[in-house]
Short mmCIF file of the C-alpha atoms (twelve columns), coordinates in Angstrom:
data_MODEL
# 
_entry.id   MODEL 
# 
loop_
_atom_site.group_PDB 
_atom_site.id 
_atom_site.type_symbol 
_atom_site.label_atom_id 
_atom_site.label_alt_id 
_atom_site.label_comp_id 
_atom_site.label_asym_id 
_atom_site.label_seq_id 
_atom_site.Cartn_x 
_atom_site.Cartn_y 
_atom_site.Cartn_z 
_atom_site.pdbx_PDB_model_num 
ATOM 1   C CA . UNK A 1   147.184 87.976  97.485  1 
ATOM 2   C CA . UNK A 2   143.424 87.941  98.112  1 
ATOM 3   C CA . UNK A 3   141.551 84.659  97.343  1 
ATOM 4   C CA . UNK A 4   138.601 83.883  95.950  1 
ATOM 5   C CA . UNK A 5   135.317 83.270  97.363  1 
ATOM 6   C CA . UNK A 6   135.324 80.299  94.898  1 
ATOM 7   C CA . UNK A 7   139.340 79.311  95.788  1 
ATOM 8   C CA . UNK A 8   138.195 79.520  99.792  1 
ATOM 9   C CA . UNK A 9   134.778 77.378  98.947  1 
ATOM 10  C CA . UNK A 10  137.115 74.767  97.472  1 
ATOM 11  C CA . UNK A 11  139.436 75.084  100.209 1 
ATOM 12  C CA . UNK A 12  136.738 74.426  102.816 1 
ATOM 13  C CA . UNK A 13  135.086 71.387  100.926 1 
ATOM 14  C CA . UNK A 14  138.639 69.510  100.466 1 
ATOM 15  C CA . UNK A 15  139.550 70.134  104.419 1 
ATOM 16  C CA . UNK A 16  136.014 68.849  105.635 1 
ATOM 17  C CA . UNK A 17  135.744 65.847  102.706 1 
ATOM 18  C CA . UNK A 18  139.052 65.541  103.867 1 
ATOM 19  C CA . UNK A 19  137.776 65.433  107.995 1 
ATOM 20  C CA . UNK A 20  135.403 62.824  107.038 1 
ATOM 21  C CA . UNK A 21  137.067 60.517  105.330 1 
ATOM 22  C CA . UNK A 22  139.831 60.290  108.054 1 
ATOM 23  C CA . UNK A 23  136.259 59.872  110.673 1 
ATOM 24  C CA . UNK A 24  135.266 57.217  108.261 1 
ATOM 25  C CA . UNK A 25  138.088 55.553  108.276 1 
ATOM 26  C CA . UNK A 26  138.685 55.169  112.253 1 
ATOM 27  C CA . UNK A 27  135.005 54.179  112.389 1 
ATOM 28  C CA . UNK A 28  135.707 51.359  109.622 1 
ATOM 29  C CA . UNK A 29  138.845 50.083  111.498 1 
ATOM 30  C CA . UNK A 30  137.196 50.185  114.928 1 
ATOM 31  C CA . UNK A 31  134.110 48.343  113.695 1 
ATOM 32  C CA . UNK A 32  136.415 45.854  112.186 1 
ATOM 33  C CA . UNK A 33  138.412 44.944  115.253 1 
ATOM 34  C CA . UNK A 34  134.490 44.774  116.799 1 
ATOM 35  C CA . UNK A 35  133.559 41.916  114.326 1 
ATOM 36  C CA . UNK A 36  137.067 40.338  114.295 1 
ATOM 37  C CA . UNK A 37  136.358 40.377  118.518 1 
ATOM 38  C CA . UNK A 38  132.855 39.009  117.952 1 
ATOM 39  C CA . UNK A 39  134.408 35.828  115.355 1 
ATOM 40  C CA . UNK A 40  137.037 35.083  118.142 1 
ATOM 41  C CA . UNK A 41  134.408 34.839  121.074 1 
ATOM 42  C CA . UNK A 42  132.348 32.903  118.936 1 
ATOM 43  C CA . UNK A 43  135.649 30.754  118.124 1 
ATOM 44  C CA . UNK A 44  136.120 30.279  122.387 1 
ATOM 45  C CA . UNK A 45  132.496 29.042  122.033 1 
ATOM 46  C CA . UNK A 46  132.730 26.792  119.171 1 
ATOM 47  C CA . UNK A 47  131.310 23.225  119.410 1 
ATOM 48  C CA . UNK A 48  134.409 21.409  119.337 1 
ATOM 49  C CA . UNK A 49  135.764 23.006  122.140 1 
ATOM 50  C CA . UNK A 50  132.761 22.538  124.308 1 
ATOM 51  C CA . UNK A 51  132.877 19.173  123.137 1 
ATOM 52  C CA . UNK A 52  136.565 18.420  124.580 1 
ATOM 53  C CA . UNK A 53  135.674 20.348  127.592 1 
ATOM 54  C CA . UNK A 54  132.362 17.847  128.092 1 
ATOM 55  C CA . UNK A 55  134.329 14.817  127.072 1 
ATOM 56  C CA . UNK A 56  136.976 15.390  129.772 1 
ATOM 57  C CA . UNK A 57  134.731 16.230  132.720 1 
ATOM 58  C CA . UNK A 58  132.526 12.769  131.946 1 
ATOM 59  C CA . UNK A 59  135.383 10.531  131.252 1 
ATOM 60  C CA . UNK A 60  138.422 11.694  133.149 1 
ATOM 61  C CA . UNK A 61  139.493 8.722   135.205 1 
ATOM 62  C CA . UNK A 62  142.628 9.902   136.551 1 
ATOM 63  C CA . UNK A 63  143.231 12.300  139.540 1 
ATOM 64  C CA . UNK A 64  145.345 15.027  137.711 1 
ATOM 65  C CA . UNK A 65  142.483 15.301  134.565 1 
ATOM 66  C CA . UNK A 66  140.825 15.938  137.158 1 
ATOM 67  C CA . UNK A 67  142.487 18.325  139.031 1 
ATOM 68  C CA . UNK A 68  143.241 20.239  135.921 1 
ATOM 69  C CA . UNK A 69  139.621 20.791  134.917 1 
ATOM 70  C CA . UNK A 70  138.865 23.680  137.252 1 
ATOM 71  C CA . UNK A 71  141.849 25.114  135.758 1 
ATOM 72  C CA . UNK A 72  141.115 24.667  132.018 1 
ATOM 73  C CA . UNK A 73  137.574 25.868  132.809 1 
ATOM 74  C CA . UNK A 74  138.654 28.978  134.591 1 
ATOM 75  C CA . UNK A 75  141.312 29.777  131.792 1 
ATOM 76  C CA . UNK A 76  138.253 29.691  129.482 1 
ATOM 77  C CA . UNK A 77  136.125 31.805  131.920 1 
ATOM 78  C CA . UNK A 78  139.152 34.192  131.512 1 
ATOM 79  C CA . UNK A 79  139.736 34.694  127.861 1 
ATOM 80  C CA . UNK A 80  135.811 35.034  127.276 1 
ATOM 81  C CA . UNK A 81  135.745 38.007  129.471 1 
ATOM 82  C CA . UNK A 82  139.150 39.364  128.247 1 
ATOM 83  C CA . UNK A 83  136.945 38.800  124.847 1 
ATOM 84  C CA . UNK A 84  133.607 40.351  126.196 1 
ATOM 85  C CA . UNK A 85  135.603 43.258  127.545 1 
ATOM 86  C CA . UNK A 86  137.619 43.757  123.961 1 
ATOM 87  C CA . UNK A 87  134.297 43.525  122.286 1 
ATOM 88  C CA . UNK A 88  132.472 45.894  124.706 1 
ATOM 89  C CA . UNK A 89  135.278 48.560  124.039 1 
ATOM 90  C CA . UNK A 90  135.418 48.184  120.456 1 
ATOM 91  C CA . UNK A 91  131.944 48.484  120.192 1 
ATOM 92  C CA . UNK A 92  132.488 51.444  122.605 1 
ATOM 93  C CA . UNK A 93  134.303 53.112  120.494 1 
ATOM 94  C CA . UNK A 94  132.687 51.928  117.315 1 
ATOM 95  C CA . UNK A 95  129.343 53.711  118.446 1 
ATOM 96  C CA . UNK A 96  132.000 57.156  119.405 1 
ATOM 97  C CA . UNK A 97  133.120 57.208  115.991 1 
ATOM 98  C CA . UNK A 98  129.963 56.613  113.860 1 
ATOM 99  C CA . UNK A 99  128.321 59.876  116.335 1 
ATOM 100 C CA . UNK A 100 131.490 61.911  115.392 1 
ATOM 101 C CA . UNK A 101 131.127 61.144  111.595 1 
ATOM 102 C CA . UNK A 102 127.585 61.850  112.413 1 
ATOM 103 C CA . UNK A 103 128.005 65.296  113.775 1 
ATOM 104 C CA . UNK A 104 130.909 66.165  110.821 1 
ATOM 105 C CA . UNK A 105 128.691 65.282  108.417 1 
ATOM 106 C CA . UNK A 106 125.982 67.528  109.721 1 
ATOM 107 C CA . UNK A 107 128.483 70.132  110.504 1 
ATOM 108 C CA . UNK A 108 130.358 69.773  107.006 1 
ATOM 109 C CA . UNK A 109 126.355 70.244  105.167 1 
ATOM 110 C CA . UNK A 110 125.573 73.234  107.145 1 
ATOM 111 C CA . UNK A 111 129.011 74.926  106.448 1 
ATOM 112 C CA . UNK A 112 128.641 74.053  102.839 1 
ATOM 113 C CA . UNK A 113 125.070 75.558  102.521 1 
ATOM 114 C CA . UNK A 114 126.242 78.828  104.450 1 
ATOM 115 C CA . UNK A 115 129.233 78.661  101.797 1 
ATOM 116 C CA . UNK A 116 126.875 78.420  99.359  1 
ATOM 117 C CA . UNK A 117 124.695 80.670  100.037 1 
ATOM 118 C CA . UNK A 118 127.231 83.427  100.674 1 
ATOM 119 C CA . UNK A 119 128.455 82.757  97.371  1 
ATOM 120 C CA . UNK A 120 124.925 83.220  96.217  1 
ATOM 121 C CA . UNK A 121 124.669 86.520  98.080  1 
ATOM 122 C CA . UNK A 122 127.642 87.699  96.470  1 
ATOM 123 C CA . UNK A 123 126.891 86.535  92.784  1 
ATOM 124 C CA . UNK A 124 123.653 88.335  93.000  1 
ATOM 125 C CA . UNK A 125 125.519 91.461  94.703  1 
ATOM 126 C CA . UNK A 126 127.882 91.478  91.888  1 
ATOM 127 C CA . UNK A 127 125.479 90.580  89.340  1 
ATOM 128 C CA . UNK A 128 123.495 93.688  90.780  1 
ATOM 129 C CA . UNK A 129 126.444 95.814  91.021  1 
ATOM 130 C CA . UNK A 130 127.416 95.233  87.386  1 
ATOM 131 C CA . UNK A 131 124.330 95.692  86.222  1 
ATOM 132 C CA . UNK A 132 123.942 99.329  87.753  1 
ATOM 133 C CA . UNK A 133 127.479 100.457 86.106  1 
ATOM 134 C CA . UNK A 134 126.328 98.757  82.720  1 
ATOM 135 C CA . UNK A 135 123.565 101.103 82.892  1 
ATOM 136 C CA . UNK A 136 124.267 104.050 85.625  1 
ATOM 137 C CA . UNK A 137 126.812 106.498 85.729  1 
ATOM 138 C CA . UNK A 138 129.250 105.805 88.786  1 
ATOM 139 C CA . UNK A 139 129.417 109.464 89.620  1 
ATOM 140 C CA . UNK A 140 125.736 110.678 89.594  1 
ATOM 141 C CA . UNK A 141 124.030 107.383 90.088  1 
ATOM 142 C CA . UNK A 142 121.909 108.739 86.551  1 
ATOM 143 C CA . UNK A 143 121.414 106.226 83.826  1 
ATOM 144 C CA . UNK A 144 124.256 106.766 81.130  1 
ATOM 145 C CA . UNK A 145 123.796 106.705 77.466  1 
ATOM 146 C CA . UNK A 146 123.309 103.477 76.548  1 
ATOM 147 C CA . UNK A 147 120.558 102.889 79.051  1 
ATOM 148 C CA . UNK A 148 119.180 105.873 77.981  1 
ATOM 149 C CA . UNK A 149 119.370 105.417 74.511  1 
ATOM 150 C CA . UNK A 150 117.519 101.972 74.909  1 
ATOM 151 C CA . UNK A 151 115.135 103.497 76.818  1 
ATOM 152 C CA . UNK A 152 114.477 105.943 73.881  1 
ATOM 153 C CA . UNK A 153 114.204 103.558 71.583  1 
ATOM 154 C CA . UNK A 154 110.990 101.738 73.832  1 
ATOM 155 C CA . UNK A 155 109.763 105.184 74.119  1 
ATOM 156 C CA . UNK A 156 109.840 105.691 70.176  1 
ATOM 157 C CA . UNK A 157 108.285 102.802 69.785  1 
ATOM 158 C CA . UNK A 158 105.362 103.048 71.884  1 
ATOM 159 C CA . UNK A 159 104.730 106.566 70.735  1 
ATOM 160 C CA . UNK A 160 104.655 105.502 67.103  1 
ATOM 161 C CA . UNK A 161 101.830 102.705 67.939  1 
ATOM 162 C CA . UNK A 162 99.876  105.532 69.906  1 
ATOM 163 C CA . UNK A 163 100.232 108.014 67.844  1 
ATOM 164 C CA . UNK A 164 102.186 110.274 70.124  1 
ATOM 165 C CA . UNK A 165 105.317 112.089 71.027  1 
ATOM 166 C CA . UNK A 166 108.597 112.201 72.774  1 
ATOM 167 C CA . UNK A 167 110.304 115.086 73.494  1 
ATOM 168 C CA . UNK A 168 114.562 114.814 73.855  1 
ATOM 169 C CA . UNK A 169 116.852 117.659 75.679  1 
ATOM 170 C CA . UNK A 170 120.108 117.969 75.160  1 
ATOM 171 C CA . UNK A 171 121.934 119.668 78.122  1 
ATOM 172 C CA . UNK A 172 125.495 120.816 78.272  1 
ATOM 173 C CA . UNK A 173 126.678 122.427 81.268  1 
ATOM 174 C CA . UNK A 174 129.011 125.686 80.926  1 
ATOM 175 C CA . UNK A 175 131.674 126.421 83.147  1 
ATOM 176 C CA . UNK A 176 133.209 123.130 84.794  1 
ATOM 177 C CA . UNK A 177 135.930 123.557 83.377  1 
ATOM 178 C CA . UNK A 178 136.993 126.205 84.875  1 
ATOM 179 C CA . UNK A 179 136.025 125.096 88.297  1 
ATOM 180 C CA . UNK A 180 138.381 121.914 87.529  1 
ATOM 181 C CA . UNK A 181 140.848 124.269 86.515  1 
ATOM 182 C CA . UNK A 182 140.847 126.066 89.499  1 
ATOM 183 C CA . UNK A 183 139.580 123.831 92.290  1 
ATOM 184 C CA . UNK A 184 140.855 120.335 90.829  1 
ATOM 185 C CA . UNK A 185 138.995 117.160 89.545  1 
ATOM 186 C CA . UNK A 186 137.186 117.024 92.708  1 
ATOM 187 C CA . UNK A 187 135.635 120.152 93.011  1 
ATOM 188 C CA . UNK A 188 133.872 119.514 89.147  1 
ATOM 189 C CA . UNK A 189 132.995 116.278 90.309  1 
ATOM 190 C CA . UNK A 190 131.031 117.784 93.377  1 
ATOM 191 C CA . UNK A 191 129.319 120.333 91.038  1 
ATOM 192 C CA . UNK A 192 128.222 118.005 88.675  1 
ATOM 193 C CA . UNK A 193 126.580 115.165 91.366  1 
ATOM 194 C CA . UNK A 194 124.623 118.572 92.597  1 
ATOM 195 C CA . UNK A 195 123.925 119.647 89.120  1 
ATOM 196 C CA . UNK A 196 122.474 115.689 88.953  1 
ATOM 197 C CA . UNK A 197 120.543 116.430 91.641  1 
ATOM 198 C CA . UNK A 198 118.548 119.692 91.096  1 
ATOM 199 C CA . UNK A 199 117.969 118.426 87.485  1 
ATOM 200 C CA . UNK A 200 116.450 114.994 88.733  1 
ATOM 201 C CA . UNK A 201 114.095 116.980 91.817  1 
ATOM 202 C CA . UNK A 202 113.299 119.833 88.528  1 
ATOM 203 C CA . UNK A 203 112.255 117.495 86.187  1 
ATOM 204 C CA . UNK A 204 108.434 115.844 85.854  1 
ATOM 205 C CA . UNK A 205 107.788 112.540 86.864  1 
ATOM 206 C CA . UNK A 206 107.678 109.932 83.958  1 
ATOM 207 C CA . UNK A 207 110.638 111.772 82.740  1 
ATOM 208 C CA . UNK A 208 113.990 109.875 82.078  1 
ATOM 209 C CA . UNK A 209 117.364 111.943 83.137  1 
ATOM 210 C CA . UNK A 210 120.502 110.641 82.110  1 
ATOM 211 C CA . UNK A 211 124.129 111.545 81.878  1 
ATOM 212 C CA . UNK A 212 125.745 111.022 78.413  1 
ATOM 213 C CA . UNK A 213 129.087 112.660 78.903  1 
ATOM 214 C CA . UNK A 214 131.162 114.685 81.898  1 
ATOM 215 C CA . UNK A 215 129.376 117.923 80.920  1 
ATOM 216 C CA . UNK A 216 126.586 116.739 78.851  1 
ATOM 217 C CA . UNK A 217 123.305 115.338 80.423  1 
ATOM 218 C CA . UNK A 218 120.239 114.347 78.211  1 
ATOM 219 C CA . UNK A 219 116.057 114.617 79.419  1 
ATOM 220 C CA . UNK A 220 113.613 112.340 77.370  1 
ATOM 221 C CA . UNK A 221 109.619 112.960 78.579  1 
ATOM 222 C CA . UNK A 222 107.195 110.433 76.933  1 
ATOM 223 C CA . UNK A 223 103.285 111.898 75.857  1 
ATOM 224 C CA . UNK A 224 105.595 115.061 75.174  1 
ATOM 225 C CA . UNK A 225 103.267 118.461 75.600  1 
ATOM 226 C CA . UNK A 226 103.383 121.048 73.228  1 
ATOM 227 C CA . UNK A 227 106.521 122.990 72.402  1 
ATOM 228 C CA . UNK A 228 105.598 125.778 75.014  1 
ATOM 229 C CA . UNK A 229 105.287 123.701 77.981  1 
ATOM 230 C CA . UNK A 230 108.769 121.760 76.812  1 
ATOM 231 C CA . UNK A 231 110.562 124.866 76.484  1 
ATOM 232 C CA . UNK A 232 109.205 126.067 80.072  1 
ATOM 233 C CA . UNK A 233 110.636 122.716 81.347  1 
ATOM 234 C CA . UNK A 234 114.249 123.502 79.441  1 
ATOM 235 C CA . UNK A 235 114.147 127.139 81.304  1 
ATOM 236 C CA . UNK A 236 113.075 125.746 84.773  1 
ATOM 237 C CA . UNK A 237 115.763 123.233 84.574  1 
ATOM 238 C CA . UNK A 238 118.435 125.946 83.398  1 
ATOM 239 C CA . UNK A 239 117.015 127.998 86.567  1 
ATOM 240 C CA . UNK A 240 118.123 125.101 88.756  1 
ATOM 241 C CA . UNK A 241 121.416 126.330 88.104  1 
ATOM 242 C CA . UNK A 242 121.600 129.698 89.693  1 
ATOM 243 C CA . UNK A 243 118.159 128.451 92.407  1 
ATOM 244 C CA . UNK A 244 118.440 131.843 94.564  1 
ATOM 245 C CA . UNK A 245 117.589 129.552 97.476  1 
ATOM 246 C CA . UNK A 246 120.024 127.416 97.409  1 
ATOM 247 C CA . UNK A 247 123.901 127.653 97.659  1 
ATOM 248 C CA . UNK A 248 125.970 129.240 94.683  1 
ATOM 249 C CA . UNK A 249 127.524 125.983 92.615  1 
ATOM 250 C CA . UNK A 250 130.347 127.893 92.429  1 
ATOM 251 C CA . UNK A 251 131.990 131.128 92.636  1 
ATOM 252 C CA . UNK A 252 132.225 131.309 88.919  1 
ATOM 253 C CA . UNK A 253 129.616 131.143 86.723  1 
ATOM 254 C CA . UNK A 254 127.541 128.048 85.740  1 
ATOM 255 C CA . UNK A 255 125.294 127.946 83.192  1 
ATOM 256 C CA . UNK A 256 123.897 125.270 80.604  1 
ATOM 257 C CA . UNK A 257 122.589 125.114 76.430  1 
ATOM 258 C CA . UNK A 258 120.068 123.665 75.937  1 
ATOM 259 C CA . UNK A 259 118.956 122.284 72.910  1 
ATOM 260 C CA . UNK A 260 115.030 120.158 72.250  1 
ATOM 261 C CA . UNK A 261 113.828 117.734 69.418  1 
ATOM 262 C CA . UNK A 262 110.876 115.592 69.181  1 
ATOM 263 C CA . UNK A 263 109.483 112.738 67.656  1 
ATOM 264 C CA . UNK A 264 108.527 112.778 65.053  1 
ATOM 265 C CA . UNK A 265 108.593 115.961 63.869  1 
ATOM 266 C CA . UNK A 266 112.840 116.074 64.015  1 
ATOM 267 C CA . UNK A 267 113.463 111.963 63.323  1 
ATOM 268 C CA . UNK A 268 111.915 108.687 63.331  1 
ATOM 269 C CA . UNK A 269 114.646 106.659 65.746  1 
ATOM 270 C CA . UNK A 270 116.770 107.520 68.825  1 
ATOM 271 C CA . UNK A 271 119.631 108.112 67.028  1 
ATOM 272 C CA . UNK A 272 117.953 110.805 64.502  1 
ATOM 273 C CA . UNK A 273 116.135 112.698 67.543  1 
ATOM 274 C CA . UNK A 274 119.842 112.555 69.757  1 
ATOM 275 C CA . UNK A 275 121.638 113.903 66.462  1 
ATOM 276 C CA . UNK A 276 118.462 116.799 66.484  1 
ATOM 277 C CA . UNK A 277 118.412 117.682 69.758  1 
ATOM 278 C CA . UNK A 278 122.816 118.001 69.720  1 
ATOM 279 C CA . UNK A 279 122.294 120.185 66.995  1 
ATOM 280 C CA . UNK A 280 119.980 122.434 68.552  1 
ATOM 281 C CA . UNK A 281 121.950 122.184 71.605  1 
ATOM 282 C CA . UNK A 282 125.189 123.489 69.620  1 
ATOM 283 C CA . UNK A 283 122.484 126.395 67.987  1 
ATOM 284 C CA . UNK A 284 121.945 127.232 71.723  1 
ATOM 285 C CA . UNK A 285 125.774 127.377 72.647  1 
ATOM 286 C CA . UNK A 286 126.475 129.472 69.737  1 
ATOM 287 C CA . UNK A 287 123.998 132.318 70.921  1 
ATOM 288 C CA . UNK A 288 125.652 132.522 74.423  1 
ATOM 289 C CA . UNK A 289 125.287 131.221 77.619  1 
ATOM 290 C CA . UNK A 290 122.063 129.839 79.493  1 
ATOM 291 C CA . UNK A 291 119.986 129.749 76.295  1 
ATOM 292 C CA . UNK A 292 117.516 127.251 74.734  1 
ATOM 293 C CA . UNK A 293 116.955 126.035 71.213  1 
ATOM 294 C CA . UNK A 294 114.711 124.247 69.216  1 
ATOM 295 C CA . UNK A 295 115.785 121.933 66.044  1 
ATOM 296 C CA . UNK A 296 115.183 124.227 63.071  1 
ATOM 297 C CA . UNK A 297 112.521 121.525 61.617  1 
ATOM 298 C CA . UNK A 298 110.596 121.881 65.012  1 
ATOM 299 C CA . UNK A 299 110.594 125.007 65.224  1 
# 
């Protein structure tokens, strides 16, 4: 089962909060045991001890006070520097754990941020990605309808403040088919990414080619010229499909209807010049093979 790159972020911040706290926690106890070192010394040393240790070299009369002075003293002398020494390695250690803690820390931030900012990468990848199929088709890499029927809309739009116009063809390729029938799913799909492509290097720049269905592909040209020049654009980009210099598409024929609308002389809104410019393309299909066709209200 593959995990998340949210599951594994949570994974890695539990394991290194959890790294930390055990760090911590030996850093607490050791610094405790250095303070609890520290009170005893200080205990050795307290007044009242130095006090009886005064009072008995100044006033010992006898021979064996006396004689156990030195000893008393050097028992002192002793648990001070077991003391020191406890204290020193404590405080040792203390100063071993605090730099690991340290160094976790700083290694737990920096693994965080790179977590982070993976997951960044990715979200913007993805956000990216999505964003192309919302508005691409997967096979051709063209924009797909809905992109292209916003984009027809702005155009619309813009032409209607200027005073202009936007020319729509409707393209439906002939003949795939057949070449799925014969050559399987694959083969049509090959045909129709090269189709893509000698449409997209035939048409003008400023122009907006999109796919709006397996077979069916769709050309909207803001500032639209007159109807000669659009219909010499519809027969260059039927051309494209039998280019003699460059490879057959298949060995079976391939041709495409074409049908053209504008704005505003066919509609007023995307949808009415799409519905003109499908109808013209069905006028085209119904005359035969590789022809064009105007809307009858454009014409």
């Amino acid at each position: 089962m593959r995990i998340s790159a949210e599951a594994r972020l949570i994974v890695a911040f539990v394991a290194a909060a959890t790294t930390l706290i055990v760090a911590a926690s030996f850093a607490i106890e050791t610094a405790r045991a250095y303070v609890e070192t520290q009170e005893r010394i200080a205990y050795v040393l307290a007044p009242n001890v130095l006090a009886e240790l005064s009072s008995t070299t100044l006033a010992a009369p006898r021979d064996d006070a006396k004689a156990a002075l030195p000893k008393r003293v050097a028992a002192l002398d002793d648990e001070l520097r077991t003391a020191r020494d406890a204290t020193a390695r404590h405080l040792d250690a203390a100063t071993r754990a605090t730099a690991i803690v340290g160094v976790l820390a700083i290694g737990f931030l920096c693994a965080l941020y790179a977590a982070l900012l993976r997951a960044l990468r990715g979200k913007v990848r993805l956000d990216e990605r999505l964003g192309n199929e919302t508005n691409h088709d997967r096979l051709t890499g063209l924009p797909n309808r809905r992109f292209f029927a916003e984009w027809l809309s702005y155009a619309i739009a813009h032409a209607r403040r200027e005073r202009g116009r936007v020319g729509v063809l409707f393209i439906d390729i002939n003949g795939c088919g057949a070449v799925a029938e014969f050559h399987g799913e694959r083969a049509a799909d090959a045909l129709l990414v090269e189709i893509a492509r000698r449409f997209r290097s035939a048409s003008r720049e400023g122009d907006v080619f999109a796919r709006l269905a397996p077979t069916e592909f769709a050309l909207a040209t803001p500032n639209a010229p007159d109807t000669r020049q659009l219909a010499l654009l519809a027969q260059r980009l039927r051309d494209q499909l039998n280019e003699c210099s460059q490879p057959p598409l298949a060995d079976m024929p391939i041709g495409a209807s074409i049908g053209i609308a504008f704005y505003p002389e066919d509609a007023n809104d995307s949808a009415g010049i799409m519905a003109a410019a499908n109808a013209a393309m069905y006028a085209a299909r119904r005359a035969g093979r590789n022809h064009v066709a105007f809307n009858s209200l454009a014409a």
